[in-house]
DOMAR-411128 format. One record per residue (C-alpha): x, y, z; residue in three letters. Coordinates in steps of 0.25 Angstrom, whole numbers, padded with zeros to 4 digits. Layout:
+-------+-------+-------+-------+
!    px !    py !    pz ! romar !
+-------+-------+-------+-------+
!     X !     Y !     Z !   ALA !
...
+-------+-------+-------+-------+
# end
This chain:
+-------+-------+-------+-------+
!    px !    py !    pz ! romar !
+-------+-------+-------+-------+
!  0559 !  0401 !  0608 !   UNK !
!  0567 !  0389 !  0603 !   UNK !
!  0556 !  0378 !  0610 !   UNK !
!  0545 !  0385 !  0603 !   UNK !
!  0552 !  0384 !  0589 !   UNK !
!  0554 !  0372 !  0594 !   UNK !
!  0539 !  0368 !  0594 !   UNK !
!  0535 !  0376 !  0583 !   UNK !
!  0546 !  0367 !  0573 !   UNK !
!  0540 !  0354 !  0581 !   UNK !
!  0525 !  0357 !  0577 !   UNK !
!  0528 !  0362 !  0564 !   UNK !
!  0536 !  0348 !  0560 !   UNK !
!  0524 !  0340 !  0568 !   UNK !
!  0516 !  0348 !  0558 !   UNK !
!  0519 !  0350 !  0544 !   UNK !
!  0519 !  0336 !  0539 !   UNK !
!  0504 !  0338 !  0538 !   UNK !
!  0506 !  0352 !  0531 !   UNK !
!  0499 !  0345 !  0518 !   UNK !
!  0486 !  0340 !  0523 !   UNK !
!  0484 !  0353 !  0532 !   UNK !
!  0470 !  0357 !  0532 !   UNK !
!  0469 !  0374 !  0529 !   UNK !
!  0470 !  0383 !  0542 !   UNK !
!  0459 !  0390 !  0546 !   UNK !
!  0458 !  0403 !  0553 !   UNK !
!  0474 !  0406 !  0546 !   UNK !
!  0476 !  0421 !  0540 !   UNK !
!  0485 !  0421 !  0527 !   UNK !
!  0489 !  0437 !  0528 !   UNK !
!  0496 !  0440 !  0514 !   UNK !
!  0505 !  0453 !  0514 !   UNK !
!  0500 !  0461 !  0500 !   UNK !
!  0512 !  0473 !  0497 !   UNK !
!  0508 !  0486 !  0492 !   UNK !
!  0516 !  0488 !  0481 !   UNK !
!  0514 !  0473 !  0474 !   UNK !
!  0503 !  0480 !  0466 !   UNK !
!  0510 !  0489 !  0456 !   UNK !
!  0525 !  0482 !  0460 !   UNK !
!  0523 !  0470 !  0460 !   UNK !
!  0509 !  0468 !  0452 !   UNK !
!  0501 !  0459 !  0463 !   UNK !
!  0490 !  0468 !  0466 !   UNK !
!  0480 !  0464 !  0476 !   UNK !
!  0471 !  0458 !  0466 !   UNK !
!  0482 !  0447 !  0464 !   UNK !
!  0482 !  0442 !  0479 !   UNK !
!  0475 !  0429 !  0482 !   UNK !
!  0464 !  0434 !  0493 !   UNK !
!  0460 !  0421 !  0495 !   UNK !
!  0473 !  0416 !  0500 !   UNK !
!  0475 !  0426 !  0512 !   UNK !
!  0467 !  0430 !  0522 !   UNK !
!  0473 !  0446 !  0525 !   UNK !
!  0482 !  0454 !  0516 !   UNK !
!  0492 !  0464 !  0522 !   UNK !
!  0495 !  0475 !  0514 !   UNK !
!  0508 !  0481 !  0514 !   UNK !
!  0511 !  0490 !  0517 !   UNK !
!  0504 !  0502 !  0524 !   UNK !
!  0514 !  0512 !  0530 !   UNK !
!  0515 !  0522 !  0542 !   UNK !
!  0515 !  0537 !  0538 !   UNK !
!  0514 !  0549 !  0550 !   UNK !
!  0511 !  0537 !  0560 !   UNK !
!  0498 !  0531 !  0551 !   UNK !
!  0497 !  0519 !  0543 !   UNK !
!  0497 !  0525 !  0527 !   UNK !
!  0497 !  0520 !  0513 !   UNK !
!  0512 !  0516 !  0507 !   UNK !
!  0507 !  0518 !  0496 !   UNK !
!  0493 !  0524 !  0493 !   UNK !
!  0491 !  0522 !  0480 !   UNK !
!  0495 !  0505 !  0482 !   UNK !
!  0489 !  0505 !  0493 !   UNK !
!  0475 !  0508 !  0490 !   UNK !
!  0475 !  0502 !  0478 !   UNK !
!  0480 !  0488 !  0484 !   UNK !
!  0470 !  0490 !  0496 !   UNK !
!  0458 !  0490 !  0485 !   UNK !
!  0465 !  0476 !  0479 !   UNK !
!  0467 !  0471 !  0494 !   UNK !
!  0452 !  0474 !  0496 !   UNK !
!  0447 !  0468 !  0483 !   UNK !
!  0451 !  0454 !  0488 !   UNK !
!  0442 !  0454 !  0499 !   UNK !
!  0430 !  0451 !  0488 !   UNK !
!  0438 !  0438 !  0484 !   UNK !
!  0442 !  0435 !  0500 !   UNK !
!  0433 !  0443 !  0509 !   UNK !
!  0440 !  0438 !  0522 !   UNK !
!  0452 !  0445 !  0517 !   UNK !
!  0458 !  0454 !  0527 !   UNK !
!  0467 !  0465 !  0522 !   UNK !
!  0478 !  0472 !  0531 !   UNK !
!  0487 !  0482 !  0529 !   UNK !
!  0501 !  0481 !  0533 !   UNK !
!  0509 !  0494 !  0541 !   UNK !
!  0523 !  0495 !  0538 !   UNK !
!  0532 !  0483 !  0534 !   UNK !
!  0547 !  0484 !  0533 !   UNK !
!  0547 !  0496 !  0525 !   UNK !
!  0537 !  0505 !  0531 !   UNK !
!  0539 !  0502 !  0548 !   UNK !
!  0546 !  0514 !  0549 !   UNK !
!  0537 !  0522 !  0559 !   UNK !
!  0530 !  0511 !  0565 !   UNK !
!  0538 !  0513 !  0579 !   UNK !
!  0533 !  0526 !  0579 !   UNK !
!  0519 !  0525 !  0577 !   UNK !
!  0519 !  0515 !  0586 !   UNK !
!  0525 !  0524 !  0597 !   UNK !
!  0514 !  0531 !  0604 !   UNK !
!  0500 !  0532 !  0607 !   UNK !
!  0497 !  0541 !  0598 !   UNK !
!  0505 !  0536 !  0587 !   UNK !
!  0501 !  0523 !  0589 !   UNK !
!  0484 !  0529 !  0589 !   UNK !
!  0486 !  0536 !  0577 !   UNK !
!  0494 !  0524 !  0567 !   UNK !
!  0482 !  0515 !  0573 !   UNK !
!  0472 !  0524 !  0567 !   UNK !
!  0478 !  0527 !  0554 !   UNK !
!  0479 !  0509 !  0552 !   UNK !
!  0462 !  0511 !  0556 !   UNK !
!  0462 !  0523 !  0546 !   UNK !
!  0470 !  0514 !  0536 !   UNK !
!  0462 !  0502 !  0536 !   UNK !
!  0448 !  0510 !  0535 !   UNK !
!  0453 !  0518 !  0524 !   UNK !
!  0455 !  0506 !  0516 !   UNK !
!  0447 !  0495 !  0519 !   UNK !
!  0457 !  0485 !  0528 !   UNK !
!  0456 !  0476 !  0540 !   UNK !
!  0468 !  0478 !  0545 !   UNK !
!  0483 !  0484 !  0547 !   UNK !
!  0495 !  0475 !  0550 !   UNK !
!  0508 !  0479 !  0556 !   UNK !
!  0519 !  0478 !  0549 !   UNK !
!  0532 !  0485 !  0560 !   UNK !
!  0543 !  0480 !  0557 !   UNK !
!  0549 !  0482 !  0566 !   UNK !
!  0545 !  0487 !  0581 !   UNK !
!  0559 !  0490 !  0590 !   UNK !
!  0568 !  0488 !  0577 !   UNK !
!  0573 !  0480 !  0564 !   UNK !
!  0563 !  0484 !  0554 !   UNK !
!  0568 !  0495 !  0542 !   UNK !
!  0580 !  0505 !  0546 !   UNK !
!  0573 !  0517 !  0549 !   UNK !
!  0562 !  0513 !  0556 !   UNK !
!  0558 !  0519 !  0570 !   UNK !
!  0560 !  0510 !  0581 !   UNK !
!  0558 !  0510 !  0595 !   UNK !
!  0559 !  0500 !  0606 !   UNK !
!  0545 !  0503 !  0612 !   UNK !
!  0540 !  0496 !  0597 !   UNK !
!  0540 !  0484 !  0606 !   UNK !
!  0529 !  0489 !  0614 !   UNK !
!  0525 !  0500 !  0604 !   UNK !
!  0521 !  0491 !  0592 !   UNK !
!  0510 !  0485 !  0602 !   UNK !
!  0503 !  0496 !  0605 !   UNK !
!  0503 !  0500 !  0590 !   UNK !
!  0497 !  0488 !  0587 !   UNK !
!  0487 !  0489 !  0599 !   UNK !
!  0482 !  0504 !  0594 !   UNK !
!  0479 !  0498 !  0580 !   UNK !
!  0472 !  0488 !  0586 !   UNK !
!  0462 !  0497 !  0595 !   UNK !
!  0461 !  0506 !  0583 !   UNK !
!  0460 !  0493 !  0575 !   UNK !
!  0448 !  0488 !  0582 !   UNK !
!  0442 !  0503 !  0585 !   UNK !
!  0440 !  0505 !  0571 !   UNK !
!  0434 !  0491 !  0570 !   UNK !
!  0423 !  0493 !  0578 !   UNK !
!  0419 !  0504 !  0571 !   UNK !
!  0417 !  0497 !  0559 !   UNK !
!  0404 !  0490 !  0556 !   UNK !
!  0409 !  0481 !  0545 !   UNK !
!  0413 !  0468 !  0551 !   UNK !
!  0427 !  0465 !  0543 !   UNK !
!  0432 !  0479 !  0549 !   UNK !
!  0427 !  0474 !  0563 !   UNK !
!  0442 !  0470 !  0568 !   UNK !
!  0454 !  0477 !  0560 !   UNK !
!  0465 !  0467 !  0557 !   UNK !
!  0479 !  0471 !  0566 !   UNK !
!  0493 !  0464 !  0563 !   UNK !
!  0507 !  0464 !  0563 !   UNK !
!  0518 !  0458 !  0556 !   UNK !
!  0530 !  0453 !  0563 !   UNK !
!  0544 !  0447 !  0564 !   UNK !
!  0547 !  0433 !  0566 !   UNK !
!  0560 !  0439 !  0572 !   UNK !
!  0563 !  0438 !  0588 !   UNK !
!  0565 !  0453 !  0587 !   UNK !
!  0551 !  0458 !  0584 !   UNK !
!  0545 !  0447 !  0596 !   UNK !
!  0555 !  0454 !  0603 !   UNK !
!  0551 !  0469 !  0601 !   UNK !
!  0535 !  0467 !  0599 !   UNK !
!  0525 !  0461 !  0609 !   UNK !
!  0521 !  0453 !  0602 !   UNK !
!  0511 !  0447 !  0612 !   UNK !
!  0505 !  0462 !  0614 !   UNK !
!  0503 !  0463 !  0597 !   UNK !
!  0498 !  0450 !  0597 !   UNK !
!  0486 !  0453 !  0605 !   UNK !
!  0485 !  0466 !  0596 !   UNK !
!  0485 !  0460 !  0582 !   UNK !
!  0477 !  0451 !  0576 !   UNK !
!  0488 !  0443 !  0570 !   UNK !
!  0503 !  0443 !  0570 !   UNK !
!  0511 !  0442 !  0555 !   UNK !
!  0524 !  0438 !  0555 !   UNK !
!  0534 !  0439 !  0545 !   UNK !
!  0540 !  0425 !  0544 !   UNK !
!  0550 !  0429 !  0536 !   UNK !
!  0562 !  0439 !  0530 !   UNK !
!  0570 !  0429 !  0541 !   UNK !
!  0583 !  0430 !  0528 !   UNK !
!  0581 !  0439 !  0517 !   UNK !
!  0589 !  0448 !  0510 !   UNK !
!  0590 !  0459 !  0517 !   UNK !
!  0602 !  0449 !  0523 !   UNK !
!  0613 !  0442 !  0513 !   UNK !
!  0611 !  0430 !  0521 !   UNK !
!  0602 !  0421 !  0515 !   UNK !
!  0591 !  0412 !  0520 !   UNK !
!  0576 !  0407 !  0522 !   UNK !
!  0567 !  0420 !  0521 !   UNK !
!  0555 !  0412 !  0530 !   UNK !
!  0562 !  0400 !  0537 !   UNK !
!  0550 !  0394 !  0547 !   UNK !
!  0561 !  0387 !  0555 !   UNK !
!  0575 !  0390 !  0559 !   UNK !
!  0587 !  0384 !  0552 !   UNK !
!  0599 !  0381 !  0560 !   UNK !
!  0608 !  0385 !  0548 !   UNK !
!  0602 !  0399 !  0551 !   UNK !
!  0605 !  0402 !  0564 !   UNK !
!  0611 !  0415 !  0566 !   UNK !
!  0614 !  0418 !  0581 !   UNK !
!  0604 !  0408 !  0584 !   UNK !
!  0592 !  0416 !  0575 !   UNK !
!  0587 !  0405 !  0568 !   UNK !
!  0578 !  0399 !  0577 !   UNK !
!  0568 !  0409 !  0578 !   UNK !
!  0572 !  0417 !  0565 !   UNK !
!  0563 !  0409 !  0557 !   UNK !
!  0548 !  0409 !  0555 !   UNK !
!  0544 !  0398 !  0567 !   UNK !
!  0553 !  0407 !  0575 !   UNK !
!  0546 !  0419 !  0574 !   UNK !
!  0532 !  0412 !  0576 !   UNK !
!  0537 !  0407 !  0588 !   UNK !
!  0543 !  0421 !  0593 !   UNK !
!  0529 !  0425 !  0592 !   UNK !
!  0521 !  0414 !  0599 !   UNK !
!  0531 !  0415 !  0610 !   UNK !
!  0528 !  0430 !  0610 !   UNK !
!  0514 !  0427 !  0613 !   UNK !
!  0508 !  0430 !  0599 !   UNK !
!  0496 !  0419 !  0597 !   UNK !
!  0498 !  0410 !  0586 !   UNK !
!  0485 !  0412 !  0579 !   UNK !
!  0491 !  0427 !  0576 !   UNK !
!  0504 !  0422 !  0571 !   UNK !
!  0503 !  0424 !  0555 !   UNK !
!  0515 !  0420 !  0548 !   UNK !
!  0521 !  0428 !  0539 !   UNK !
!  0527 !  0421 !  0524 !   UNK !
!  0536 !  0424 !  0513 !   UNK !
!  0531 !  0424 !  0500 !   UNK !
!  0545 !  0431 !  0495 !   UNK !
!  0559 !  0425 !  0496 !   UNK !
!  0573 !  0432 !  0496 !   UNK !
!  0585 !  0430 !  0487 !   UNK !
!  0600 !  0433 !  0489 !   UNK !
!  0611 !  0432 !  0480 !   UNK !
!  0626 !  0427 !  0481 !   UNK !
!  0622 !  0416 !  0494 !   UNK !
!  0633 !  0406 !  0496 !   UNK !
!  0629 !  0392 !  0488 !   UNK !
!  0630 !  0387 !  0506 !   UNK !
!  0616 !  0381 !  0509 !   UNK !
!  0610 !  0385 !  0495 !   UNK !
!  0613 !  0400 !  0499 !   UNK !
!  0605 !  0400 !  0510 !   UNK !
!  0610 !  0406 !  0525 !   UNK !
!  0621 !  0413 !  0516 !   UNK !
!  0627 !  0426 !  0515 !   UNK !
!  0621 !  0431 !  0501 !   UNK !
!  0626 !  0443 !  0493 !   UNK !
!  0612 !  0449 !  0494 !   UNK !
!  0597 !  0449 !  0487 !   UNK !
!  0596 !  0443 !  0475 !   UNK !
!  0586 !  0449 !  0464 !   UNK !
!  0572 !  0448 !  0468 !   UNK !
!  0559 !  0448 !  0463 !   UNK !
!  0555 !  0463 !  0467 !   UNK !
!  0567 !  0469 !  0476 !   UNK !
!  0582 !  0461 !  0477 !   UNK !
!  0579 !  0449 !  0487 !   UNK !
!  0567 !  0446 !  0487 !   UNK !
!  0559 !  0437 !  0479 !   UNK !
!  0543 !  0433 !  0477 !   UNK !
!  0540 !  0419 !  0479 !   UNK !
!  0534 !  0421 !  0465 !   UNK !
!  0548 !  0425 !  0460 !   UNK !
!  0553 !  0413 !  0467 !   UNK !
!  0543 !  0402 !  0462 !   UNK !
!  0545 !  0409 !  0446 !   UNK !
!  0560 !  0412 !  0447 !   UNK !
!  0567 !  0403 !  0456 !   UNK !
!  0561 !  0393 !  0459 !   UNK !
!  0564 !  0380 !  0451 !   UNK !
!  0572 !  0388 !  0444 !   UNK !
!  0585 !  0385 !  0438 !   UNK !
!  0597 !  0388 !  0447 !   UNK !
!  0590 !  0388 !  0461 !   UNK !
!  0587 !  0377 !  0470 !   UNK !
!  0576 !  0376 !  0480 !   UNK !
!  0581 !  0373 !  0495 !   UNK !
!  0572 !  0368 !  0507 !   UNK !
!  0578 !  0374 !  0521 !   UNK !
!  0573 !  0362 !  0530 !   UNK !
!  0574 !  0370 !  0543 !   UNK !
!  0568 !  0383 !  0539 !   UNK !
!  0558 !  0377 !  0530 !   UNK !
!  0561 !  0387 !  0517 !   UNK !
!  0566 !  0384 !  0504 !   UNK !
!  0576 !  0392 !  0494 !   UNK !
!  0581 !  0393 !  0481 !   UNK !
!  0597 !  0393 !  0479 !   UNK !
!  0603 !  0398 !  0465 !   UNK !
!  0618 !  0396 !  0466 !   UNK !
!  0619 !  0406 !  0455 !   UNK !
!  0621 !  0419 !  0463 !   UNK !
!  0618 !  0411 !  0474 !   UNK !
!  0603 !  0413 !  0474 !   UNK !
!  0596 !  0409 !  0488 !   UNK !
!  0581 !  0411 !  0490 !   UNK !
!  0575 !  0411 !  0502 !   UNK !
!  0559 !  0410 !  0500 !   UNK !
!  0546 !  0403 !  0504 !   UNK !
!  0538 !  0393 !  0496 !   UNK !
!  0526 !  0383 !  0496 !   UNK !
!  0534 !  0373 !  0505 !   UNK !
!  0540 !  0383 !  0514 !   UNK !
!  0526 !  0390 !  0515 !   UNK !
!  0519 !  0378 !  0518 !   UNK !
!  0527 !  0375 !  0531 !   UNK !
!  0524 !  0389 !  0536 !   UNK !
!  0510 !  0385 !  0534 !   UNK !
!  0512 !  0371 !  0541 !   UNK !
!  0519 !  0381 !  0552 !   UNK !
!  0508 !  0391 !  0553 !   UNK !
!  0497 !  0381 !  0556 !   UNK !
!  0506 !  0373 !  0567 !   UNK !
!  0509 !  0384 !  0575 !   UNK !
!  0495 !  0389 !  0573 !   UNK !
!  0498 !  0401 !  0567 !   UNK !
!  0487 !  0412 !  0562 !   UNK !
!  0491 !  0411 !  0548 !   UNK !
!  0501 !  0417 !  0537 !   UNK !
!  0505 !  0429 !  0532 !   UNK !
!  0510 !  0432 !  0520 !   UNK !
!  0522 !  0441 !  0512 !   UNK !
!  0519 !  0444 !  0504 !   UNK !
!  0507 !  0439 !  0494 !   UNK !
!  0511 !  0446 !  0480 !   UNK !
!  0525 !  0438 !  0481 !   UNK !
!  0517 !  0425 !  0480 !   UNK !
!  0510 !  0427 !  0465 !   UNK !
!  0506 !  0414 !  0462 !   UNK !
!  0503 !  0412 !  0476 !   UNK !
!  0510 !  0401 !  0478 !   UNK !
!  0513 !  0402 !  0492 !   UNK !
!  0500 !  0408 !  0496 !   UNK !
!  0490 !  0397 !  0492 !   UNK !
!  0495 !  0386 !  0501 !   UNK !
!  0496 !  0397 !  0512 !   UNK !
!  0481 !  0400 !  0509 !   UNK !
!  0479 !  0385 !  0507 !   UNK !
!  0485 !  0381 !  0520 !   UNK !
!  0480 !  0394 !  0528 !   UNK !
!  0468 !  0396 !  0522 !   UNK !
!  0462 !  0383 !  0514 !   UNK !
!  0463 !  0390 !  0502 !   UNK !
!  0467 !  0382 !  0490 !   UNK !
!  0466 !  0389 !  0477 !   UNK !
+-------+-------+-------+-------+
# end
């Protein structure tokens, strides 16, 4: 694992002096997470997406109800699915998935996942729920098989293998439907998942097996600190920083860490799509050490919708350049933060510069593209138009 990091930091340095005369990507997907409740909550409906600058949207979230995938919420949901499908006049290469489960709603997952017959009859219900409102795909979102995802959730060893042949009976019921269909966008159903950059989920997946199932592997290159820990640190650090290394973690708990977990598991690079953060966190009461970073905080500071958590939007307007915090560059992990020492305020976030290296990174390993968390944090899409610049040759 250590000499393939190794390669990956030697190609990305050789690289990334020749970032700014890159020409666009061709053939990248830029999948952009939509959440179900940003219409009434958080007033982004789906008009206000940029459909230009992506090439899939994932909604989130759809849950699992008597062992079928189902609405969270009906009303929302349908109404957001008519948005999402309204974009498709301004971008009609747009692709729209809809994402099962998440963090909060991966409860039941092992158990539909347990037997033939359970495993048939969740299959069918995600081919019945794409029919029913006009979507090209669904995206698994377990998190996580075998453990570590929300207390409460069912678990099971055989998730390892399990979660495979989950993914294998949504596929064959996938392309079944497909060929019943005469139009030609709905000739091939879209199948995904969204993954862990972490050693464990490698470790209870296999991930060679999905790899051959789904058409592209999302992962979450991100949540590596937060503030569901009083310690504080970078929230996306694409490389390790020796300062971090707790019991000899930090060398693959970072994004080109879990990137090269997954190559060395046999995923293809061309289904690697990386997940960023369009969100930062904030603590409170960090030790002025190291501009509070890699400290023992008191806890979340106030965010922009729950306690630590901010929109990069919140960040650029409130934060940034603003009196009392000071911007910091992290040269090994590639990320900046914001330090306030009054309450001692640290902010671990992502910005253009940060981004822009991920991009650098995505395109020298040959990756298939990024993904996004999630596209209503970024308002004035600061962070999305040199994605979709880069990716996509888009410029306006």
């Amino acid at each position: 694992m250590r000499s393939l990091l190794l390669v990956l930091l030697a190609a990305f340095c050789l690289g990334s002096a020749y970032s700014a005369f890159a020409a666009p990507e061709s053939g990248k997907k830029v999948v952009g997470y939509y959440i179900g409740w940003a219409r009434d909550a958080r007033s982004f409906p789906p008009e206000k997406i940029d459909a230009n600058k992506l090439t899939h949207i994932n909604y989130a979230f759809a849950n699992i109800v008597d062992g079928k995938v189902a609405m969270g919420d009906p009303v929302a949901d349908v109404a957001n699915f008519a948005g999402l499908r309204a974009l498709k006049k301004t971008n009609p290469k747009l692709k729209l998935l809809v994402s099962v489960g998440g963090w909060n709603w991966s409860k039941h997952f092992s158990d539909v996942a347990l037997t033939p017959a359970s495993r048939k009859l969740f299959a069918d219900s995600a081919v019945a729920y794409l029919q029913t409102h006009q979507i090209d795909g669904v995206d698994l979102d377990w998190e996580f098989p075998v453990g570590g995802g929300a207390e409460g959730n069912s678990a099971r060893p055989e998730d390892k293998q399990n979660f495979t042949l989950l993914l294998q009976a949504v596929r064959r019921a996938l392309d079944a439907a497909g060929k019943k269909t005469r139009t030609p966008s709905r000739t091939h159903y879209l199948l995904t998942i969204a993954s862990s950059p972490g050693p464990d989920f490698v470790k209870n997946t296999e991930l060679l097996d999905v790899a051959n199932t789904v058409d592209w592997i999302n992962i979450m290159g991100y949540d590596f600190h937060g503030t569901f820990s009083k310690r504080s640190g970078p929230n996306a650090p694409l490389f390790a920083d020796p300062a971090d290394d707790i019991q000899g973690s930090a060398s693959v708990l970072n994004v080109a860490g879990g990137v090269a977990g997954h190559i060395k598991a046999g995923v293809p690079l061309n289904k690697i799509v990386l997940g960023m953060p369009f969100y930062g966190y904030v603590w409170k009461g960090c030790t002025n050490a190291t501009q509070g970073e890699y400290q023992t905080c008191t806890g979340p500071a106030k965010g922009t919708w729950e306690d630590g958590s901010l929109e990069y939007s919140d960040i650029a307007a409130n934060y940034l350049n603003k009196p009392g915090f000071t911007r910091h560059w992290n040269a090994a992990t590639k990320t900046p933060s914001l330090w306030n020492p009054d309450g001692g305020i640290y902010i671990a976030y992502d910005d253009a510069e940060s981004i822009g290296l991920k991009l650098d990174f995505v395109v020298q390993q040959k990756l298939g593209g990024v993904m996004i968390w999630e596209i209503t944090t970024d308002r004035d899409r600061v962070l999305l138009t040199p994605i979709a610049k880069r990716m996509l040759g888009i410029h306006r």
